[in-house]
C-alpha positions in Angstrom: -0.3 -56.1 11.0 -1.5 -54.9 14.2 -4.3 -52.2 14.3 -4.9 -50.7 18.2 -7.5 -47.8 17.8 -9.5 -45.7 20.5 -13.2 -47.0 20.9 -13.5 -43.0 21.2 -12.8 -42.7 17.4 -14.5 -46.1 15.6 -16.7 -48.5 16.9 -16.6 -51.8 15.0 -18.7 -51.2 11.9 -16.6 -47.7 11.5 -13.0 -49.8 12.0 -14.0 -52.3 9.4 -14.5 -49.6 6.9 -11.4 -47.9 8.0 -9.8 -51.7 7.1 -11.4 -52.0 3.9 -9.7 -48.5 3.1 -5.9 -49.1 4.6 -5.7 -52.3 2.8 -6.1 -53.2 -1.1 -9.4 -55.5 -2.7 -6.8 -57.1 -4.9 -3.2 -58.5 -4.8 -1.9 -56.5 -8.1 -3.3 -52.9 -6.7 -0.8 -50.0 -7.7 -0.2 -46.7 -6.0 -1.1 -43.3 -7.5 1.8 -41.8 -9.5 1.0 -38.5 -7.9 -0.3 -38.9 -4.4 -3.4 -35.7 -4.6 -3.0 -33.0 -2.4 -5.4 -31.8 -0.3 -5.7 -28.6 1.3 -8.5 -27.5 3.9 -10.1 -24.4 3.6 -10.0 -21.9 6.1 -12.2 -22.4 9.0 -15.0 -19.7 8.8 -16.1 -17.9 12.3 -19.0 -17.8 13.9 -20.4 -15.0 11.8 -19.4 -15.9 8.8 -21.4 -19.5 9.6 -24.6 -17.5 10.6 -24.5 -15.4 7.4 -24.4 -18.0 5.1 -27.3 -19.8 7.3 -30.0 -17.0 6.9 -28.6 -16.4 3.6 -29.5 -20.4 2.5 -33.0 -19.4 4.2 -33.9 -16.4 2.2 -33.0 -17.6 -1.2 -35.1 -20.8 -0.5 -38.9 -20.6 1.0 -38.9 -24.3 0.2 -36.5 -24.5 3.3 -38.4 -22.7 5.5 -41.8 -24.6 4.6 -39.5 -27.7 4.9 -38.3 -27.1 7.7 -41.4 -26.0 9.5 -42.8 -29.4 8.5 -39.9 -31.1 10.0 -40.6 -29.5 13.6 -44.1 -30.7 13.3 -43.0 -34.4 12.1 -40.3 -34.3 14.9 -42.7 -33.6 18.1 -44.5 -36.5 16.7 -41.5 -38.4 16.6 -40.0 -37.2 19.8 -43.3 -38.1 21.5 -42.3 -42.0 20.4 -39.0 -41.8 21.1 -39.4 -40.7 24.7 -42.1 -43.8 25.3 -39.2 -46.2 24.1 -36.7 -45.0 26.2 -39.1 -45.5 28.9 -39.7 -49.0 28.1 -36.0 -49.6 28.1 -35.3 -47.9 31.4 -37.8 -50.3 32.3 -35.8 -53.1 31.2 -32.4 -51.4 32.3 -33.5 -51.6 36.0 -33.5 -55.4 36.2 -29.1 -55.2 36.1 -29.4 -53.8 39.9 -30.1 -56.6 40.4 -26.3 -58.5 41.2 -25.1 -62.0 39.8 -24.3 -64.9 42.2 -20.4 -64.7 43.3 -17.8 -66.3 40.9 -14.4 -66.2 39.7 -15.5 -64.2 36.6 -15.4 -61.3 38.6 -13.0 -59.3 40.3 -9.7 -57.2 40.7 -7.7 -56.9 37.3 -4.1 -57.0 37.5 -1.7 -55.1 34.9 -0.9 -58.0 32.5 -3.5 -60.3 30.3 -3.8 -63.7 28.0 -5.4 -63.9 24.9 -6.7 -67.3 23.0 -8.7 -67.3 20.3 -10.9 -69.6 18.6 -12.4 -70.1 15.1 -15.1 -71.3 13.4 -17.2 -70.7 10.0 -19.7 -68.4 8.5 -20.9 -71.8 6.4 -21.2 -73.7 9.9 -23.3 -71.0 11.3 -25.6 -70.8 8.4 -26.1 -74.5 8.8 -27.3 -74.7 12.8 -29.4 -71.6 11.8 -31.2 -73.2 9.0 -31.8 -76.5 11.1 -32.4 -74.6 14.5 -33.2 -71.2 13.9 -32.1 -68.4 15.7 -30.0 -65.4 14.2 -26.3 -65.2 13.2 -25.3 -63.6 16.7 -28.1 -66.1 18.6 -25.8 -69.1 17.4 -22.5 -67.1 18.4 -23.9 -66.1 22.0 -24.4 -69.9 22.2 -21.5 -71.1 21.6 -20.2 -68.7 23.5 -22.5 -69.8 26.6 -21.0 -74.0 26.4 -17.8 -71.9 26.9 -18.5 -70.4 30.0 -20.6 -73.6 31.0 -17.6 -75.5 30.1 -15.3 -73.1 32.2 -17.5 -72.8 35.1 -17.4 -76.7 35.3 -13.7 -77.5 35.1 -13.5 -74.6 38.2 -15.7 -76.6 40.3 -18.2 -73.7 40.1 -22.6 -73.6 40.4 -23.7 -73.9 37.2 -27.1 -73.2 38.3 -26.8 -69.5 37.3 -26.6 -67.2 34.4 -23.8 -65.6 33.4 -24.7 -61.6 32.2 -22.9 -60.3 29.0 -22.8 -56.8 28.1 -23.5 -56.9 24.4 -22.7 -53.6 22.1 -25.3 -53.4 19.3 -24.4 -50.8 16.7 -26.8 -47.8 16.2 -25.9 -47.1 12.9 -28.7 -47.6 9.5 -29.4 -51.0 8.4 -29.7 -52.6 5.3 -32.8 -55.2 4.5 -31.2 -57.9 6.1 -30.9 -56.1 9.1 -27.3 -55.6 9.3 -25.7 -52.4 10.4 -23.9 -51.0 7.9 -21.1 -48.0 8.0 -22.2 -44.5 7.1 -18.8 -43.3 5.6 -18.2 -41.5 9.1 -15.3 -43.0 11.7 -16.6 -42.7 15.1 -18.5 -44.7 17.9 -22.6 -45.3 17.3 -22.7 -48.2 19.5 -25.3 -48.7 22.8 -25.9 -51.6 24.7 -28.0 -54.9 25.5 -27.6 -57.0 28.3 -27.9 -60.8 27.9 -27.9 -63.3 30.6 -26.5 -66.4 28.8 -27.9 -69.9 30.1 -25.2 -71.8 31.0 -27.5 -73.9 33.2 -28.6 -75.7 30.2 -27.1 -78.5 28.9 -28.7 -79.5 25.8 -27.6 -77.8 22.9 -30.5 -76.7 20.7 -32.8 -75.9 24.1 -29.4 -73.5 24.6 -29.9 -71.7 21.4 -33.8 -71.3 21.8 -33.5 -69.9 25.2 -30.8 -67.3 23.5 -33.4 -67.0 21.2 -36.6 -65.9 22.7 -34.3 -64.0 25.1 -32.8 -61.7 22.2 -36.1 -61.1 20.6 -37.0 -59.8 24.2 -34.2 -58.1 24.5 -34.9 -56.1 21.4 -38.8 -55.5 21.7 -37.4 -53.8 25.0 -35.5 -51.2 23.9 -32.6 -51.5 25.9 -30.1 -50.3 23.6 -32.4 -47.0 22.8 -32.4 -46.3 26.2 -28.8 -46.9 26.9 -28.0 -44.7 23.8 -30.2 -42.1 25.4 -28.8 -42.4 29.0 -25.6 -42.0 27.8 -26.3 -38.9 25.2 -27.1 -37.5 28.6 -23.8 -37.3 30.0 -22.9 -34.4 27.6 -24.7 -32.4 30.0 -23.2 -33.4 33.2 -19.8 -31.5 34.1 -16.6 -33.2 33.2 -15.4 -33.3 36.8 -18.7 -35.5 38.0 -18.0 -37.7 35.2 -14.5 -38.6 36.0 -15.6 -39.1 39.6 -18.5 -41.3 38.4 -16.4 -43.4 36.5 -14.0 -44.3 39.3 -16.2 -45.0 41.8 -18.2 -47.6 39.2 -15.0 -49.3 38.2 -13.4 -49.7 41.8 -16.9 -50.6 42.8 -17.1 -54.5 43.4 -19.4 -55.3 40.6 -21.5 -58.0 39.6 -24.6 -56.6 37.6 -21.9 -57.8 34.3 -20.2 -60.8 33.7 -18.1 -60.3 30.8 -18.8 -59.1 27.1 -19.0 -60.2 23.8 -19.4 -57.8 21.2 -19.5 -59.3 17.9 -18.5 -57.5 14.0 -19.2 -58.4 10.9 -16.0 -57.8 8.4 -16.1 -58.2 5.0 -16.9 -61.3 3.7 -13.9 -61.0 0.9 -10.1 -61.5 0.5 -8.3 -58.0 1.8 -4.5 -57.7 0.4 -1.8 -55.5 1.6 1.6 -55.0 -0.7 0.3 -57.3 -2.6 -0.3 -60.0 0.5 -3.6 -61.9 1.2 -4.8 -61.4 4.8 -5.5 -64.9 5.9 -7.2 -64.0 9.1 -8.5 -61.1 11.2 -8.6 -61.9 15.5 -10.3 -58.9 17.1 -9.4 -57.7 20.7 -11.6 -56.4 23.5 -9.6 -54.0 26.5 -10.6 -55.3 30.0 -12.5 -52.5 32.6 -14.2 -52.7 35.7 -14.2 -56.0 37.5 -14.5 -57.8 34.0 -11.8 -60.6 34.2 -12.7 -62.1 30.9 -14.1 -60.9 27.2 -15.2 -62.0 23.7 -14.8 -60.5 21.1 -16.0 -62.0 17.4 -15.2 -60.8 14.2 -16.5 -62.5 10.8 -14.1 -61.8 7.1 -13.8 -64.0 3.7 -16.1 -66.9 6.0 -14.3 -67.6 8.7 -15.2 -66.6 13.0 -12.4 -65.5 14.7 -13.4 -65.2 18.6 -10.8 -63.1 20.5 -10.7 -63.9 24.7 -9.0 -61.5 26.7 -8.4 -62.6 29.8 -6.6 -61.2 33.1 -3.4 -62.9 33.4 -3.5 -63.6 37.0 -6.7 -65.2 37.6 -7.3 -66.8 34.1 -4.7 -69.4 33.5 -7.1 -71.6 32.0 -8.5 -69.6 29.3 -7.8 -72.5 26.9 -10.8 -74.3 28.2 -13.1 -71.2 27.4 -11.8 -71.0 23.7 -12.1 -74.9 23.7 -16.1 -74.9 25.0 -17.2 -72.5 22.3 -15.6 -74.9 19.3 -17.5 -77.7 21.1 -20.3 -75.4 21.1 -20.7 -75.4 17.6 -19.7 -79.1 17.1 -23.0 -79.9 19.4 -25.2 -77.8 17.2 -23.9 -79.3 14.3 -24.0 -82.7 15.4 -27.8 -82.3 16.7 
């Protein structure tokens, strides 16, 4: 089964929902005898939505005292807000800054690979109890021997970093931390950018650098500021945005690398007509200058990485999917 979706519509947390929805949580599920019927009511007009507004006011003073409190409590809050933002504007400027010159970047042409590579939620759990680090420190790791790996079989400077857009989702968490989905189908995701260490050679020195670098990362409030920045561009005319969007992705650019946005998907069997899905790949869309990109995607314990690759100038894609398997085997043999 093949699922392509809009990142207009759902964002990674939203699509896993909408999975767990299409498909059944056992093999023996049965359809409805009588599929229900629904029927919308009639939009209301404008008036009509006023009216029942001031009406919902007058019947309730708690509302209005409510509500008064709220504007209070959000200055207060808006006050914060706007101090984040400013630290992670902060932050933001450092991507002016360009990468040094490789083959990761550059024109795309019509037609991509994809390889993929697998590993376990169990394995995971294991270098994290032994090395620390988060869930996604371990995967950006892995992910960094690949592009070490890659960078060294093309006779490339490892001496560098290699910058990774990373989505993070905006949505509520629960106490683990964990974004979870809100019953609403649509895109909550901003951005972090990560500069993955591929200079390093040693394994566990790999993941602590990731490490610290994440916890940075996050104290900076990079992905407030880029959900801010880009709340912004409801204001701007649609004209200036379509003109802005050319020019950044025919622009050579080098401030990103690649990306790897990473989901977590249910962590039990998903059936459809009656079928266990054995595995789920994800797949990320190539923009920009972007000639390569990771996407992970985690269901009934098992990794899936997804690499999309442009087909002309990434023939060797196997050795990327290749380095992030070894990646793991190193922090699991460490």
């Amino acid at each position: 089964m093949l699922a392509k979706t809009h990142h207009a519509l759902v964002d990674g947390v939203s699509g896993t929902d909408l999975l767990a929805v299409i498909m059944d949580l056992a093999p023996d599920a049965h359809l409805p005898e009588q599929p229900s019927q629904w029927t919308p009511h009639a939009e209301p007009s404008s008036a009509e939505l006023i009216v029942e507004a001031l009406e919902n006011m007058v019947r309730s003073p708690y509302e209005q005292l409510r509500a008064a409190r709220a504007q209070t409590r959000w200055l207060r809050q808006a006050a914060a807000y706007v101090g984040e933002v400013a630290s992670g504007v902060f932050a933001l400027s450092g991507l002016v800054r360009p990468t040094p010159l490789s083959s990761l970047n550059g024109p795309l042409g019509p037609h991509r690979r994809y390889a993929w590579a697998t590993t376990t939620v169990e394995d995971i759990r294991a270098v994290r109890k032994e090395h620390g680090g988060s869930f996604n420190d371990v995967v950006l790791a892995c992910i960094t021997n690949g592009f070490r790996e890659l960078l060294l079989a093309r006779d490339e400077d490892v001496e560098r970093v290699v910058r990774t857009l990373v989505p993070v989702s905006v949505r509520p968490r629960d106490e683990s931390g964990r974004a979870v989905g809100d019953g609403t189908y649509e895109n909550k995701v901003s951005a972090m950018f990560a500069e993955l260490p591929v200079e390093i050679d040693d394994p566990v020195m790999r993941l602590a650098a990731i490490t610290d670098q994440m916890k940075d990362l996050k104290e900076s409030k990079q992905a407030i500021a880029g959900e801010a920045l880009t709340s912004m561009s409801g204001f701007a005319p649609p004209m200036l945005l379509a003109l802005g969007m050319r020019i950044a992705t025919r622009a050579a650019q080098r401030n990103v690398n690649t990306v790897t946005t990473n989901v977590p998907g249910p962590q039990f069997p998903l059936y459809a007509a009656g079928r266990r899905m054995v595995r789920a790949f994800p797949y990320v869309p190539l923009a920009g200058q972007v000639r390569l990109g990771i996407a992970i995607f985690s269901y009934n314990g098992e990794v899936s990485f997804g690499i999309t690759g442009d087909y002309d100038t990434t023939p060797d894609i196997e050795v990327l999917a290749h380095g992030i398997e070894d990646g793991m085997a190193q922090l699991l043999k460490v």
